[in-house]
Backbone as a printed PyTorch tensor [residue, N CA C, xyz], in Angstrom:
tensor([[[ -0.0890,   1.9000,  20.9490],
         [  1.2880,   2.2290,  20.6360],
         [  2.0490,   0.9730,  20.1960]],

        [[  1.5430,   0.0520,  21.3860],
         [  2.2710,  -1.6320,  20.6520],
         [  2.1810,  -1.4210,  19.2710]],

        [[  1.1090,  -1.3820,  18.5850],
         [  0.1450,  -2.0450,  17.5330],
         [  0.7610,  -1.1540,  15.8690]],

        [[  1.2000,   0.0510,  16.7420],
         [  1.7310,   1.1370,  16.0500],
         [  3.5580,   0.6420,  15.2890]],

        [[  3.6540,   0.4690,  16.7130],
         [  5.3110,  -0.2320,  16.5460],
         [  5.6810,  -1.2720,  15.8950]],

        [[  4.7390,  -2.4990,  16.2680],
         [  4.5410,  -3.2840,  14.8970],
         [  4.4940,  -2.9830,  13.3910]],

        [[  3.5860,  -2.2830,  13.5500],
         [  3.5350,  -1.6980,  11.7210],
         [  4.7670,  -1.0720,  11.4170]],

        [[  5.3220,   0.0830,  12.1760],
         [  6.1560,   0.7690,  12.1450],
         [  7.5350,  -0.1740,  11.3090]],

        [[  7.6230,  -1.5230,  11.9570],
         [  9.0240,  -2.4730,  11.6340],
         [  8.3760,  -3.8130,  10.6220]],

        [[  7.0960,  -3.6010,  11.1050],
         [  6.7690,  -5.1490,  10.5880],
         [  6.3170,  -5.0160,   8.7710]],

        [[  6.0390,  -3.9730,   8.3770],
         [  5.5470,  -3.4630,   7.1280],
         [  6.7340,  -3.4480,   6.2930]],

        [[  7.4380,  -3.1120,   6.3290],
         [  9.0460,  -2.6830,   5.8200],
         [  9.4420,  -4.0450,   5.3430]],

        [[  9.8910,  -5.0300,   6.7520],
         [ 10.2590,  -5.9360,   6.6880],
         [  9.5780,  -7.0590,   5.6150]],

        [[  8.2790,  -7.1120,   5.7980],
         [  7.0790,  -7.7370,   4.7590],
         [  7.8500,  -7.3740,   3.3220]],

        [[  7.3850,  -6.0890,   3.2880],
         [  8.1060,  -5.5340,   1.9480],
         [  9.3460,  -6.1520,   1.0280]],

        [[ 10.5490,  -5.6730,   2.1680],
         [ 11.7540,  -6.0520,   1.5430],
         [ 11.7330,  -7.8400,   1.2000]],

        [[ 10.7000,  -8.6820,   1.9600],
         [ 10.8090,  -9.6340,   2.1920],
         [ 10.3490, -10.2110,   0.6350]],

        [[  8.9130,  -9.7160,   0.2820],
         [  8.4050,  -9.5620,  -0.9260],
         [  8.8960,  -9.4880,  -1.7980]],

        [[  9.3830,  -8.2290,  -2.0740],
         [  9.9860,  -7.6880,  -2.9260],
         [ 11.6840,  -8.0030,  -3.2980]],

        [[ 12.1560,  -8.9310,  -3.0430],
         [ 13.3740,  -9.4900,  -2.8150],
         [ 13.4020, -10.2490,  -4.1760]],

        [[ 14.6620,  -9.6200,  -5.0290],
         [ 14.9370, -10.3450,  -6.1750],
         [ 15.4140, -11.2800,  -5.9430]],

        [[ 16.3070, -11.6370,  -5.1290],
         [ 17.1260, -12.6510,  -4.5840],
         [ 16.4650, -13.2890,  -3.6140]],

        [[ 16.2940, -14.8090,  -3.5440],
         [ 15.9130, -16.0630,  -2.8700],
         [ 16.2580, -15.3110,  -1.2510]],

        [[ 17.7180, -15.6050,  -1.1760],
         [ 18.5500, -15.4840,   0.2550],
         [ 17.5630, -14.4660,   1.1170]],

        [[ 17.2650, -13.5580,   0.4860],
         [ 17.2770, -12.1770,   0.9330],
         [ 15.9490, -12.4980,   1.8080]],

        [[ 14.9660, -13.1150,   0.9950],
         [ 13.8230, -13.3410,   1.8440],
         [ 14.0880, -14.1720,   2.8600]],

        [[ 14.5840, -15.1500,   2.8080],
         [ 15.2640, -16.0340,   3.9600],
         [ 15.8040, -15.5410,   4.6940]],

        [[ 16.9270, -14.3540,   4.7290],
         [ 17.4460, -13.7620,   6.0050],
         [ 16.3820, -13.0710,   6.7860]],

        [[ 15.3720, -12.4900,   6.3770],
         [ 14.0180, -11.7050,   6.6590],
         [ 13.4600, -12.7600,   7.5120]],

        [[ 12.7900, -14.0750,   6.8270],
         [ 11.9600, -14.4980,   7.2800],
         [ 12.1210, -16.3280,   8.1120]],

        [[ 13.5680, -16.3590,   8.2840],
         [ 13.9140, -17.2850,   9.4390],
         [ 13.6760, -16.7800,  10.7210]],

        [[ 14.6400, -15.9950,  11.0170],
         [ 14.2140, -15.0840,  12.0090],
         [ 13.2780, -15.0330,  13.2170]],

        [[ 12.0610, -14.5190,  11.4250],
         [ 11.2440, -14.1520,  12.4420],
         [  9.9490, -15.7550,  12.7340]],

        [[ 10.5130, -16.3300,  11.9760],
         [  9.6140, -18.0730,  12.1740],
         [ 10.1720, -18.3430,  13.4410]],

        [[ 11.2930, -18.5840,  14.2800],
         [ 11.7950, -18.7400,  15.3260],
         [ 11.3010, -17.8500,  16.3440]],

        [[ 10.8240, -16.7730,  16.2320],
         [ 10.4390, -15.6500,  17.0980],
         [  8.8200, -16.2970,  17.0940]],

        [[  8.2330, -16.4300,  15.9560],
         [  7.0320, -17.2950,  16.1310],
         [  6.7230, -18.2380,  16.3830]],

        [[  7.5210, -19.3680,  16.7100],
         [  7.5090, -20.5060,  17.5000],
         [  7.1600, -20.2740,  19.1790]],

        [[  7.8060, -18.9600,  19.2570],
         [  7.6860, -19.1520,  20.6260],
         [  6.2810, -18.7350,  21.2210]],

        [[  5.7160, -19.1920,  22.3230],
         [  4.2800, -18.9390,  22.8190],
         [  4.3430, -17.4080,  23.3570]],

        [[  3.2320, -16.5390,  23.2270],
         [  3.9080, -15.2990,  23.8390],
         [  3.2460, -15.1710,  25.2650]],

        [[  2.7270, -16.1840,  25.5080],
         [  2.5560, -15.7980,  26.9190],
         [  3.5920, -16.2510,  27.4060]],

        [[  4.5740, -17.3170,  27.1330],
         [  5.8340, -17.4290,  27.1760],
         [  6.8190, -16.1320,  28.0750]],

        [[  6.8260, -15.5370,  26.4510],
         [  7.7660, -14.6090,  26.2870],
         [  7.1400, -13.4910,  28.0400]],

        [[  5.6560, -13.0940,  27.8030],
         [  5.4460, -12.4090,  28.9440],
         [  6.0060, -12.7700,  30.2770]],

        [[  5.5960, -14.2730,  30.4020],
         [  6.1300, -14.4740,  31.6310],
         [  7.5310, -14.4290,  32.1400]],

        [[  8.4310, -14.5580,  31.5250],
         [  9.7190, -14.4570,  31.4430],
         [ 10.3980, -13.1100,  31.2780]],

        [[  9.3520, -12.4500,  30.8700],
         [  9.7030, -10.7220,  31.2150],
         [  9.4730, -10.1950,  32.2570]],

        [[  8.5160, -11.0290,  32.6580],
         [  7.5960, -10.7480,  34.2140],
         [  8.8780, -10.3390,  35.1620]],

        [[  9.3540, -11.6360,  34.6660],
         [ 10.7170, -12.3880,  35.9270],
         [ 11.7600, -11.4730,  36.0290]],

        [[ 12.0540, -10.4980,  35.2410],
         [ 13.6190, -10.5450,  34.7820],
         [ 13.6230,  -8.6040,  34.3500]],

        [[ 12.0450,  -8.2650,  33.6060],
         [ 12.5640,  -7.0640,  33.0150],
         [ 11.7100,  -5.9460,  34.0770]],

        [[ 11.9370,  -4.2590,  33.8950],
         [ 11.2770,  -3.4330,  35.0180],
         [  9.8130,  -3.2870,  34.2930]],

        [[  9.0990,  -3.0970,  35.2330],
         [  7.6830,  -2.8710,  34.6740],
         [  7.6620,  -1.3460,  34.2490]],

        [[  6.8920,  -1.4040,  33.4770],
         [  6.3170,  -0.3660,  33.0450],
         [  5.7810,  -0.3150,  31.6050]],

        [[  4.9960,   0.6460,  30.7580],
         [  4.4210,   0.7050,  29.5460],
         [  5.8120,   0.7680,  28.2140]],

        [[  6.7360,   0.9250,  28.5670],
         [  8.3280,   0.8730,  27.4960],
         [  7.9570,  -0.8400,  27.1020]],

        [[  8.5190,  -1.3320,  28.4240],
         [  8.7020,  -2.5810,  28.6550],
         [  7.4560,  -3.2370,  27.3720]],

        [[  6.3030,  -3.6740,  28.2370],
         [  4.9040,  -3.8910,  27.5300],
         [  4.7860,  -3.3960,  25.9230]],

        [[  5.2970,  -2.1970,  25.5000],
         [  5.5360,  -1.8700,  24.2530],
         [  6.3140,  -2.5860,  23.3830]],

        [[  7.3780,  -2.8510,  24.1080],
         [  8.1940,  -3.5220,  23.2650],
         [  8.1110,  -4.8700,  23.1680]],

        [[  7.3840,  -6.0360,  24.3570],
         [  7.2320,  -7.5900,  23.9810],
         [  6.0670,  -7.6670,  23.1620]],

        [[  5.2650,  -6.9870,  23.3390],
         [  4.0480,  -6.5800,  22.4180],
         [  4.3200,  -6.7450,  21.0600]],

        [[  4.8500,  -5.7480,  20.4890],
         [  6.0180,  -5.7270,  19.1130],
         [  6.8500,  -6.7930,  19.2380]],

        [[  7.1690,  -7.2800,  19.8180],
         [  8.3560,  -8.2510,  19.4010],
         [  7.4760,  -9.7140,  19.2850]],

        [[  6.3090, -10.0530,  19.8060],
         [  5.4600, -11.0630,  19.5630],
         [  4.6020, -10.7920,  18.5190]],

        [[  4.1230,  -9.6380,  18.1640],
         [  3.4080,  -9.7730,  17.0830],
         [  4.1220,  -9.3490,  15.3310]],

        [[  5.4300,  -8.7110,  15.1960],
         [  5.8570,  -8.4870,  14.2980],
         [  5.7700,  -9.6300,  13.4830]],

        [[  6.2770, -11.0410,  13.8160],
         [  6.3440, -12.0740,  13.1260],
         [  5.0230, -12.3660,  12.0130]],

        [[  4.4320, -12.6060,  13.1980],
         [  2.8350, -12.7330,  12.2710],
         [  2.1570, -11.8630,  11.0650]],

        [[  2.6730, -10.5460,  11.7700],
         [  2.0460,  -9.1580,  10.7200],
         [  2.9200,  -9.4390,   9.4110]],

        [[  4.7810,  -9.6980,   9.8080],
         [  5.1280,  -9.7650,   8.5140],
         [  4.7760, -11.1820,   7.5470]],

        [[  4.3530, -12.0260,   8.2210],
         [  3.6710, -12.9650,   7.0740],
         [  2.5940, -12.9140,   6.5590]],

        [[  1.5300, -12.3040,   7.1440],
         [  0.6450, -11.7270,   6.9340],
         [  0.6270, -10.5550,   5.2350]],

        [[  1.2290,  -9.7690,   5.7840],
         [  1.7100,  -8.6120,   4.6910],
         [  2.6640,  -9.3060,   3.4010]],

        [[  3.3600, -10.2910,   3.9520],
         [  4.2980, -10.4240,   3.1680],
         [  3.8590, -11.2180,   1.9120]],

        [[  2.6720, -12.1600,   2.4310],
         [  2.0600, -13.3720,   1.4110],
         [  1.0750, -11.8980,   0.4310]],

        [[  0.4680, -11.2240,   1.0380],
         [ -0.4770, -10.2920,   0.4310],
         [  0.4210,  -9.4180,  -0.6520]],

        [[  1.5270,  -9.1250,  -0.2210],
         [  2.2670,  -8.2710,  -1.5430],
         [  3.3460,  -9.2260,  -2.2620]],

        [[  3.2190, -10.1970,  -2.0310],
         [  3.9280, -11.5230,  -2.8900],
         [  3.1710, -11.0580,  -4.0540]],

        [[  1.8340, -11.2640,  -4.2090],
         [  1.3360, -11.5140,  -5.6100],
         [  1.6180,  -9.7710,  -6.4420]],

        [[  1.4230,  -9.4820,  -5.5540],
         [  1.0900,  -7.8900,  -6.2340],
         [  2.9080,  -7.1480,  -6.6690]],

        [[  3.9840,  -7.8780,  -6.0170],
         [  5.1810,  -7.8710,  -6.4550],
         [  5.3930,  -8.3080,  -7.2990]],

        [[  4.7300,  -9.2790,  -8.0630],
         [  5.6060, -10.6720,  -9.1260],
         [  4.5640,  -9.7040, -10.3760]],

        [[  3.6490,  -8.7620, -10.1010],
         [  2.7900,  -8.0760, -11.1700],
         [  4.2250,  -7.4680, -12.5040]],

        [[  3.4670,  -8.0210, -13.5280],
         [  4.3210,  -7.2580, -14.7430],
         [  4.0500,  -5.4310, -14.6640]],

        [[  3.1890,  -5.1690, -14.2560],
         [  3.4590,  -3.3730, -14.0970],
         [  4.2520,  -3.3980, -12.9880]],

        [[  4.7120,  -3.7180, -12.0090],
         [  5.8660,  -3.3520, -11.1490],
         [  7.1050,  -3.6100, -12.1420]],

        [[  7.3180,  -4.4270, -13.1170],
         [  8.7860,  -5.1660, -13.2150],
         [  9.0410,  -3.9020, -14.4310]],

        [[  8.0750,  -3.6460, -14.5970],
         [  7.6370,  -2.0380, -15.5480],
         [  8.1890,  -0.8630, -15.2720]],

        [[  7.7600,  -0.7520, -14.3820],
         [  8.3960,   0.6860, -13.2970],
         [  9.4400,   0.3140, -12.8820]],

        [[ 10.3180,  -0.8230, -12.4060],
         [ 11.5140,  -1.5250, -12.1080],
         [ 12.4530,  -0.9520, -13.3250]],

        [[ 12.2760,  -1.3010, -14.4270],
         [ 12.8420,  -0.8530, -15.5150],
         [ 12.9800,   0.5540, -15.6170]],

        [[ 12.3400,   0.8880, -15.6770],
         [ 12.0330,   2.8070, -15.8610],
         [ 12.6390,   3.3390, -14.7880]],

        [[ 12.8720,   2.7810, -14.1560],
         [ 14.3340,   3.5150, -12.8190],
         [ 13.6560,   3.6390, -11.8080]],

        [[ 12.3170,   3.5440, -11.4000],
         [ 11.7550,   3.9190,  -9.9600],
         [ 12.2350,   3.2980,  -9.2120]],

        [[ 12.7190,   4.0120,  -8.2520],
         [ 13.2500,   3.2730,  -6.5960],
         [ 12.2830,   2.1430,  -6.1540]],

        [[ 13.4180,   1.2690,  -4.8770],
         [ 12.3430,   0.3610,  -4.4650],
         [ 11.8670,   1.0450,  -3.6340]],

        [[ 11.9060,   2.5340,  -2.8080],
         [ 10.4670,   2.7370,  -2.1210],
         [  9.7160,   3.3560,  -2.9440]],

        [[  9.6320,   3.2960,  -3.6410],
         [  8.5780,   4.0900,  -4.2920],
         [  7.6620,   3.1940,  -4.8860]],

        [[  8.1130,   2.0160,  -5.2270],
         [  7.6250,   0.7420,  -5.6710],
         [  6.7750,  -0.0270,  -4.6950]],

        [[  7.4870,   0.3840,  -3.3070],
         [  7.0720,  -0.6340,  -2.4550],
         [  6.1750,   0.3570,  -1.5690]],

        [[  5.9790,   1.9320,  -1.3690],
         [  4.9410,   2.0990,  -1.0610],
         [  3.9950,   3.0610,  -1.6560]],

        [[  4.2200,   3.4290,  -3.0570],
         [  3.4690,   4.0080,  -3.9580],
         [  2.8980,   2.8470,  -4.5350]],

        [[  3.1380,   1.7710,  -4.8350],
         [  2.9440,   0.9510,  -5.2150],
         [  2.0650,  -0.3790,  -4.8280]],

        [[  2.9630,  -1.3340,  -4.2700],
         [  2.7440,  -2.3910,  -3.6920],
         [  1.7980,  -1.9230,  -2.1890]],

        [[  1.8460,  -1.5010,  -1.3940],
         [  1.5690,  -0.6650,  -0.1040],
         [  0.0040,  -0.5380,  -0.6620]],

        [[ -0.5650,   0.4020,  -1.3690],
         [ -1.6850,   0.7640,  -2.1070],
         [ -2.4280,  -0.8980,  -2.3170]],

        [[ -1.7330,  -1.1250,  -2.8870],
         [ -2.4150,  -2.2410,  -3.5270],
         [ -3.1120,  -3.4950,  -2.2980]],

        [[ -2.2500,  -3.7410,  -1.2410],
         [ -2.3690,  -4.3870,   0.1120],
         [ -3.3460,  -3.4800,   1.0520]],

        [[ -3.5150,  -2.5560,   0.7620],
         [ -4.0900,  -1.7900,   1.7230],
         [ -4.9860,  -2.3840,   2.5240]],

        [[ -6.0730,  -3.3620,   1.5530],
         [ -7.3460,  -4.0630,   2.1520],
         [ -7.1170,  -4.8980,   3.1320]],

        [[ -5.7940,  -5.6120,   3.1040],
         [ -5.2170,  -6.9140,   3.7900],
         [ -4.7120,  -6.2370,   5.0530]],

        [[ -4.3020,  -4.8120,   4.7000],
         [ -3.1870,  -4.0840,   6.4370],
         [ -4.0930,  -3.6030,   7.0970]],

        [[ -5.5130,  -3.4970,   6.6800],
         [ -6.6370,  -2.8840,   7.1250],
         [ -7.4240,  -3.6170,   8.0330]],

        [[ -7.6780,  -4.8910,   7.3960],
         [ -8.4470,  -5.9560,   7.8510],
         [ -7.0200,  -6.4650,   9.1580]],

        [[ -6.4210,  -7.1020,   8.9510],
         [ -5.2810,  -6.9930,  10.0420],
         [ -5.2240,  -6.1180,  11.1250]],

        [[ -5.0900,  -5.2300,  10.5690],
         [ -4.8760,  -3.8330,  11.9770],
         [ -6.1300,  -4.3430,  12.9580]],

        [[ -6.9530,  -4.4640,  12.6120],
         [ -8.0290,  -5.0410,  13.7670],
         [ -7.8610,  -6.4420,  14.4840]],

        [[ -7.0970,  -7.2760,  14.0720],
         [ -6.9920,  -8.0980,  14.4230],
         [ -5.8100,  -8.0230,  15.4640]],

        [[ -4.8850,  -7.2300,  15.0890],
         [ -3.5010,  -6.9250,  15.4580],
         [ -3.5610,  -6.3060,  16.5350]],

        [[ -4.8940,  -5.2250,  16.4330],
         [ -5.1270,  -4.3630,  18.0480],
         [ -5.7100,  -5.2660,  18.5920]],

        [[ -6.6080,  -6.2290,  18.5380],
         [ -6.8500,  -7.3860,  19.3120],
         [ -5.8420,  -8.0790,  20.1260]],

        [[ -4.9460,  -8.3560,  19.4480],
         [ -4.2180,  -8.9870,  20.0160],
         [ -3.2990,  -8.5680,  20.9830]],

        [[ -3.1870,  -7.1490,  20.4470],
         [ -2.2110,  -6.3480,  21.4890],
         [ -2.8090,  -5.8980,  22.4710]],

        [[ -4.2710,  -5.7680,  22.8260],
         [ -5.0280,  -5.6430,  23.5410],
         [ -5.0210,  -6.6630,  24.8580]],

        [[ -5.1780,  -8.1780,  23.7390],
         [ -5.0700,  -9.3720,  24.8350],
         [ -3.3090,  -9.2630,  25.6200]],

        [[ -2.4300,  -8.9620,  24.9060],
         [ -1.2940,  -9.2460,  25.2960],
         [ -1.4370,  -7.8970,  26.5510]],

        [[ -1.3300,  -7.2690,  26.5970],
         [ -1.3980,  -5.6900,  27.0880],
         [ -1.8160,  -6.1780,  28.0540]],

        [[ -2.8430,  -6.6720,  28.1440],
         [ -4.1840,  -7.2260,  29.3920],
         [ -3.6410,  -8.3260,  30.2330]],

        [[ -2.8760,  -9.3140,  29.2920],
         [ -2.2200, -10.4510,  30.3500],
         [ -1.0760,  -9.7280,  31.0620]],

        [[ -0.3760,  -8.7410,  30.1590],
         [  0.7910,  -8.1980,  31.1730],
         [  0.6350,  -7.3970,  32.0740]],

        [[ -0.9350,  -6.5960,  32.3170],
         [ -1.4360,  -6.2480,  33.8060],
         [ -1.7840,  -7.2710,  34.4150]],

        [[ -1.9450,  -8.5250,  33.9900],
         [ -2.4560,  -9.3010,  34.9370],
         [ -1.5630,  -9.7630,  35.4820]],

        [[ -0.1260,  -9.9900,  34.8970],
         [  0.9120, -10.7940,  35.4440],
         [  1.5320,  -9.3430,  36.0120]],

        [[  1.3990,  -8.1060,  35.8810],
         [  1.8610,  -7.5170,  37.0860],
         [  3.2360,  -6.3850,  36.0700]],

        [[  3.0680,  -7.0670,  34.9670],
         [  4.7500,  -6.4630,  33.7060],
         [  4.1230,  -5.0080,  33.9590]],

        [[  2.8860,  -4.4450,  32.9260],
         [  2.5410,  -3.6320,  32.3690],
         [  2.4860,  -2.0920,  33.1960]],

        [[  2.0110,  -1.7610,  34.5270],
         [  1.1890,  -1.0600,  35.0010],
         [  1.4130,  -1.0840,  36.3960]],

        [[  1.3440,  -0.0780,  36.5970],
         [  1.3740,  -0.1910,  38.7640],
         [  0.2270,  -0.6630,  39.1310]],

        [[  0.2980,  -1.5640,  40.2410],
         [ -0.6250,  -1.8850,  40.4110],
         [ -2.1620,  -1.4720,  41.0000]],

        [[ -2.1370,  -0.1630,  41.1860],
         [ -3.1930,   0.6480,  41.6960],
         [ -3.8120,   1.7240,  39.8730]],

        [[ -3.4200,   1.2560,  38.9790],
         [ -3.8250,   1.9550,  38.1900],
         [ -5.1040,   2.0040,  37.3570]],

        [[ -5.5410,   2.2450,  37.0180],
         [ -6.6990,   2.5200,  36.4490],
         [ -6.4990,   1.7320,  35.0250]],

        [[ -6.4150,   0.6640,  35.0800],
         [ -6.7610,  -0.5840,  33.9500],
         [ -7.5190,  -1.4530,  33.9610]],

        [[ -8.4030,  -2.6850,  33.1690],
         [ -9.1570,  -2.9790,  33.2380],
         [ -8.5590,  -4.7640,  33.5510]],

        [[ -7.1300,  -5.1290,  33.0730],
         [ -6.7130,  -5.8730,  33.8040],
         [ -6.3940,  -6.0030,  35.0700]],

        [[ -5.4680,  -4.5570,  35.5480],
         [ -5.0300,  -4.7910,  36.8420],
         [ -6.4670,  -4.8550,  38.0700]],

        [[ -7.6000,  -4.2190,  36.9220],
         [ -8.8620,  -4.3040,  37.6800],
         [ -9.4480,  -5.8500,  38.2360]],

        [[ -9.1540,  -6.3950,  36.6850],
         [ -9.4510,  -8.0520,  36.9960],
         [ -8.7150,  -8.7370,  38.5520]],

        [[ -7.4620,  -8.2780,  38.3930],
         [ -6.5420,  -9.0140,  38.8140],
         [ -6.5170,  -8.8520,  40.7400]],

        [[ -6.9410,  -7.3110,  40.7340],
         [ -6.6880,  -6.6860,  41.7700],
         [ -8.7720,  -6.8900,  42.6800]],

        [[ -9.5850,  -7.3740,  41.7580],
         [-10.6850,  -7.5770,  42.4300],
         [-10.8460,  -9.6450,  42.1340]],

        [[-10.0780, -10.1230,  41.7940],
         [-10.1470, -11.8840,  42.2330],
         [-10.7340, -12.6140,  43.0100]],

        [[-10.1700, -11.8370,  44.1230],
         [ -9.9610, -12.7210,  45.4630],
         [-11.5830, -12.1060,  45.8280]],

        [[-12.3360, -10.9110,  45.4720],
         [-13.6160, -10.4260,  45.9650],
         [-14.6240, -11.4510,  44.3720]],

        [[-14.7360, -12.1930,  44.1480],
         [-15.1580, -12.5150,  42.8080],
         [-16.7020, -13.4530,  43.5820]],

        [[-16.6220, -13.7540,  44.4730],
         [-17.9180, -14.6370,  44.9390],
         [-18.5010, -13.4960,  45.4640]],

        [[-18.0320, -12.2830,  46.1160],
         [-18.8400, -11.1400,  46.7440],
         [-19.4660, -10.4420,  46.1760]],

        [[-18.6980, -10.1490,  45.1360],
         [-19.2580,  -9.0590,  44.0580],
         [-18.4310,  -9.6080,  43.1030]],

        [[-19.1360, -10.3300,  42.1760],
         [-18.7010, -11.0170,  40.9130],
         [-18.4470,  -9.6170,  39.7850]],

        [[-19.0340,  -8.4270,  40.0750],
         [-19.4320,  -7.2050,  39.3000],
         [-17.8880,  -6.5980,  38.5420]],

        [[-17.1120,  -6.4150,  39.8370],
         [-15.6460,  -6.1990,  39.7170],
         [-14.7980,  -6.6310,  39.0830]],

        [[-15.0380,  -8.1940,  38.5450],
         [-14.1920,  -8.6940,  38.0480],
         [-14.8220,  -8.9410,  36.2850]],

        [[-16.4610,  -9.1130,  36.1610],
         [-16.6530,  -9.3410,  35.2990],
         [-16.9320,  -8.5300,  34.3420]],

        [[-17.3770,  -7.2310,  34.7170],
         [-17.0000,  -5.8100,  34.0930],
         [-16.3540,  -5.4370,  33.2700]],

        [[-14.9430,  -5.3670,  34.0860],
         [-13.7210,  -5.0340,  33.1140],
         [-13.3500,  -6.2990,  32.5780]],

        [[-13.7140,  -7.3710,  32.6430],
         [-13.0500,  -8.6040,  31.4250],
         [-14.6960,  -8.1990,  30.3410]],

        [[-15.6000,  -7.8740,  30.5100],
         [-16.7120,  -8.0080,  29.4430],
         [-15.9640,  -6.7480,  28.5050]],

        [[-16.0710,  -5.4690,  29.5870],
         [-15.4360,  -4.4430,  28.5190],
         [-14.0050,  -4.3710,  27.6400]],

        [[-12.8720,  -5.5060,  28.4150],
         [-12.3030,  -5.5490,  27.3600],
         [-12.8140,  -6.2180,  26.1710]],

        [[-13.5260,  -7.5200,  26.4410],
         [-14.2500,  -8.3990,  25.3640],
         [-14.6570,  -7.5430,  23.9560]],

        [[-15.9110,  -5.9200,  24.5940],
         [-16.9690,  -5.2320,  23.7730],
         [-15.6150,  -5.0770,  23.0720]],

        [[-14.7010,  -4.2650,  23.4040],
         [-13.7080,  -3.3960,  23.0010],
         [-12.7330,  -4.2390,  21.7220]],

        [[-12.7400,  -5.6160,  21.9060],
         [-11.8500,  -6.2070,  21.1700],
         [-13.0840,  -5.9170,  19.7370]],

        [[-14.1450,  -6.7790,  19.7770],
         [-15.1530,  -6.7220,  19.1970],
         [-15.4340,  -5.6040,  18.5750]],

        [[-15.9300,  -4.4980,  19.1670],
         [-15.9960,  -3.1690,  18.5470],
         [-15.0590,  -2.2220,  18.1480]],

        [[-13.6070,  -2.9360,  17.9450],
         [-12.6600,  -2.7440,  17.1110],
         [-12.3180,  -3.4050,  15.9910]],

        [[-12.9190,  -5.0760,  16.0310],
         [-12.6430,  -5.6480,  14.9680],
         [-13.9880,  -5.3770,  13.8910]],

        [[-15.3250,  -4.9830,  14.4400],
         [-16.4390,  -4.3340,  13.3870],
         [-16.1220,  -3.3320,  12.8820]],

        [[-15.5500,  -2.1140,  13.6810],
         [-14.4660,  -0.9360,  12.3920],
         [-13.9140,  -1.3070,  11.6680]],

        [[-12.8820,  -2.3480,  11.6170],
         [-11.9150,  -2.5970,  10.7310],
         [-13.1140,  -3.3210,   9.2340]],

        [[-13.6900,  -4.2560,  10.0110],
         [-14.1510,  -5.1650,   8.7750],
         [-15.1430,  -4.2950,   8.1330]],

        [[-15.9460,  -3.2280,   8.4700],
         [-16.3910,  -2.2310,   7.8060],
         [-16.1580,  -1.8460,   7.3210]],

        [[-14.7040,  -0.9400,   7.4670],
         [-13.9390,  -0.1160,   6.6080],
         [-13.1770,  -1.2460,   5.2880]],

        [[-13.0750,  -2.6040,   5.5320],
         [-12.4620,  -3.3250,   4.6140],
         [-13.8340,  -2.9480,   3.3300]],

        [[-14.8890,  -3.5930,   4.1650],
         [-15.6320,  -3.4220,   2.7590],
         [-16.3110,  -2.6350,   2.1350]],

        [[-15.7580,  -0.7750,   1.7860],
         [-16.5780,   0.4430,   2.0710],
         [-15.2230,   0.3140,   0.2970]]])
């Protein structure tokens, strides 16, 4: 759902960022979010730890708010080139809207780049997701996760090493056997 929410804001933003006739325009877009990327996000977790209520809202939303930055530079360098194309400035002329430009268009054309990303992106929201059961943000602590599993079998780790290394291997497979879908589907 993180990973979802990202795209949901971070695609748009890329876009307008791109696609910006005007200098400024990309600059109001993309200061922003360079300052939001400065910051470390285990940072940001821990400091939510402190301060915000737990639960999966919560986790949804620092999730998205740490990875939007990245996705929109990501997206944004990839439809740079495919914006400055003389068949867009084509259809620009001929009256087509900018969404229609920007996702009949430009959108299509990036596809390979939001594709290959998205795997990387659930990775990451995966790792983030996972530190915020571990720090306690995400999840009650009796729940059926594979962090709070880590977190909640620690202290048994010389007894039965099984408990703890389990659910950190299966998140590992899981990051992994999400990022081989993606790079598959990039090159199909």
């Amino acid at each position: 759902m993180a990973t979802g929410v990202s795209y949901a804001v971070g695609v748009p933003l890329a876009l307008v960022a791109a696609m910006a006739r005007r200098r400024w325009l990309d600059e109001v877009v993309m200061r922003p979010l360079d300052v939001v990327l400065a910051v470390p996000s285990l940072l940001v977790l821990i400091l939510v730890a402190g301060i915000a209520p737990r639960g999966y809202g919560t986790v949804v939303v620092v999730v998205a708010v740490v990875t939007v930055p990245d996705l929109v530079r990501v997206v944004r360098a990839a439809a740079l080139e495919v914006a400055s194309r003389p068949a867009l400035e084509a259809m620009r002329l001929q009256g087509e809207t900018r969404r229609r430009l920007a996702f009949g268009y430009v959108v299509p054309a990036v596809a390979p780049t939001l594709v290959a990303d998205l795997g990387v992106r659930i990775t990451t929201s995966l790792y983030l997701v996972a530190s915020a059961g571990f720090l306690g943000v995400g999840v009650a602590p009796d729940a059926a996760d594979w962090a709070v599993m880590v977190d909640r079998n620690q202290a048994g780790l010389f007894l039965i090493p099984s408990a703890v290394v389990v659910p950190a291997l299966l998140i590992i497979a899981w990051s992994v056997g999400v990022n081989l879908v993606f790079d598959r589907a990039v090159r199909r």
